[in-house]
C-alpha positions in Angstrom: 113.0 110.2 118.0 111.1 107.1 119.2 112.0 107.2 122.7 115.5 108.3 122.5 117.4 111.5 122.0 115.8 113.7 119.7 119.5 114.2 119.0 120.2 111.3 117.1 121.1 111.0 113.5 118.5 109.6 111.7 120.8 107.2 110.1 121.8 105.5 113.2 118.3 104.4 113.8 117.1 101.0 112.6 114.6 101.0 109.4 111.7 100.4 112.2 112.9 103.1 114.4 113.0 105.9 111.5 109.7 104.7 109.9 108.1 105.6 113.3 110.0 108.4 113.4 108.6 109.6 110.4 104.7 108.5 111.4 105.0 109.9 114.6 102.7 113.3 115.4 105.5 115.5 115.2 106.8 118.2 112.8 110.0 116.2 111.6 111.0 114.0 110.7 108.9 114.4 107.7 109.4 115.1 103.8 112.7 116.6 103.9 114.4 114.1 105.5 112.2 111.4 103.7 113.1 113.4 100.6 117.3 112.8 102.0 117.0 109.8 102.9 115.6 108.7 99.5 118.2 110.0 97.9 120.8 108.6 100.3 119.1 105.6 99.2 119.3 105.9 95.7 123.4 106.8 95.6 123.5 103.2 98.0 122.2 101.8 94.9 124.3 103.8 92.3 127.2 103.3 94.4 127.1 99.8 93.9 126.0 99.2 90.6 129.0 101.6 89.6 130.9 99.1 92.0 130.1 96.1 89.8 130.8 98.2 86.7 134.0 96.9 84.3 134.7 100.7 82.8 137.9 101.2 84.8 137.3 104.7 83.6 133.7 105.3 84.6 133.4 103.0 87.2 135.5 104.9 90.5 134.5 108.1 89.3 130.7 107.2 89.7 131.1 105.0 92.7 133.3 107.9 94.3 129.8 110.7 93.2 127.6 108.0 94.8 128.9 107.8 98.2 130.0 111.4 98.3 125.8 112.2 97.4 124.8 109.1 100.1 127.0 111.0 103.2 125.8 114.6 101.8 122.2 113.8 101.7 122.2 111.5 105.0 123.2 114.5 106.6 120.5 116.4 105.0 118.4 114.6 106.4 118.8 115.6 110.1 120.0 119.6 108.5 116.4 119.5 107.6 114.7 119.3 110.8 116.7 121.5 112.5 116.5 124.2 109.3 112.5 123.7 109.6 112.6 124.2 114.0 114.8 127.1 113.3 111.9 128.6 111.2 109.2 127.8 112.9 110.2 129.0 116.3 111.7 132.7 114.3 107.8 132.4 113.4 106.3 131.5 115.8 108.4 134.7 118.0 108.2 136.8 115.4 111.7 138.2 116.5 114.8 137.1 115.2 115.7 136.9 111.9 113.0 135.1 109.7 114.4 135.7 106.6 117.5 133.8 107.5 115.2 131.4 109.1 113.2 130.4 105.7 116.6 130.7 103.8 118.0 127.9 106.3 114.7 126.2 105.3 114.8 126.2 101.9 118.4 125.6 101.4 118.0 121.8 102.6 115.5 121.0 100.1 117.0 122.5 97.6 120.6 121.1 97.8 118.6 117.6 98.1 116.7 118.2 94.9 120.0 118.7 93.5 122.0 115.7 94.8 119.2 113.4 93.3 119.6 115.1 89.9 123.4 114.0 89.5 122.2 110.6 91.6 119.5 109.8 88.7 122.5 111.3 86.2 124.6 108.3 87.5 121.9 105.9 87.7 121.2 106.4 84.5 124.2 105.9 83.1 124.9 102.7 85.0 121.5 101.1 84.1 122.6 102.0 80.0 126.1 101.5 80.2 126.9 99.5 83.2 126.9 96.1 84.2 123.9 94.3 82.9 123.2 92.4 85.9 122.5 95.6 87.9 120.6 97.3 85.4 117.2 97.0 88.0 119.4 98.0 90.5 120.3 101.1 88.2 117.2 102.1 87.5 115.5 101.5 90.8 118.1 104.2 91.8 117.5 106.4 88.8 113.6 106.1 89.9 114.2 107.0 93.4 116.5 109.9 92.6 113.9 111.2 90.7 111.1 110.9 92.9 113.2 112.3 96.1 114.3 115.5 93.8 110.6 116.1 92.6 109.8 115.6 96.5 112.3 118.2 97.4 111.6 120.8 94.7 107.9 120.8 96.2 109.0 121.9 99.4 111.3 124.4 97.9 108.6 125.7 96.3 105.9 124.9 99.6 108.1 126.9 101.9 108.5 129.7 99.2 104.4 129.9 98.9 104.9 133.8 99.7 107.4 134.4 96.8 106.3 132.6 94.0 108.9 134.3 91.5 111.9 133.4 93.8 114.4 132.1 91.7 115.1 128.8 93.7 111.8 127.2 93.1 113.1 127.3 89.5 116.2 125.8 90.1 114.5 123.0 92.1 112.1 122.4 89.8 114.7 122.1 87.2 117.0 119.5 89.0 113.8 118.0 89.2 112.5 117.9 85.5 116.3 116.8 84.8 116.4 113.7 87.6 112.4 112.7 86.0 113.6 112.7 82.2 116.6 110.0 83.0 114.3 108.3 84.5 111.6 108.4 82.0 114.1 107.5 79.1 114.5 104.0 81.2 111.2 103.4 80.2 
């Protein structure tokens, strides 16, 4: 990424090294794995407001959803660049198969507008229900969750351009409207 194997998982590079990642004149890193990355972000939060929650029957349940969400959408994040190579180069050679290609493409995004939806569910709960003292916490995470899923459903619907009655750039936007309203109602 910044000198190192272009191999690497994103996450195992420190804050510095990804954000150079990320600036750096190259393809990807870039909003899908920002988009990720966010949301990994925002279940780290959930995860441990839901940690500091006293419902012994909320509590494990949500903290259990938030770190499941963080190590599914950390992973995302380097599933994206490799989805987005794969279509470009089946593009770019006009062989192969670019349908499959542009699904690979469009299923990262997708799955990470998702994850942020039940993220900013949680969140939401937490920053209503949950421990007081994490409330900001709560909500910060509700905030992010929203932001990464209305992130992702745009490139769902970016990378579709060429079908705009696809049926996934509704479901995107959808996890997308749902993550923004519990985060509105914090308001």
């Amino acid at each position: 990424m910044t000198g190192g194997d272009p191999a690497q998982p994103l996450v195992t590079l420190s804050v510095y090294e990804l954000l150079a990642a990320v600036s750096a004149r190259t393809p990807a890193p870039g909003g899908g794995a920002a988009a990720a990355l966010t949301t990994a972000m925002a279940a780290s939060l959930t995860a441990m407001a839901a940690r500091f929650d006293k419902d012994p029957d909320r509590a494990p349940g949500l903290a259990v959803l938030a770190d499941d969400v963080r190590d599914r959408a950390a992973a995302l994040a380097d599933a994206d660049g490799v989805a987005y190579a794969r279509y470009v180069a089946a593009r770019r050679a006009r062989a192969g198969d670019l349908e499959q290609a542009l699904d690979g493409a469009v299923a990262v995004p997708l799955e990470v507008s998702e994850l942020a939806e039940r993220i900013a569910v949680a969140a939401h709960t937490l920053a209503h229900e949950g421990n007081q003292y994490l409330r900001g916490d709560a909500t910060t995470a509700c905030w992010l969750a929203a932001a990464a899923a209305r992130s992702a459903s745009g490139l769902v619907r970016e990378n579709l351009t060429a079908r705009p009655a696809d049926e996934r750039i509704e479901q995107a936007r959808v996890s997308a409207d749902r993550a923004h309203e519990c985060a509105y109602r914090l308001l």
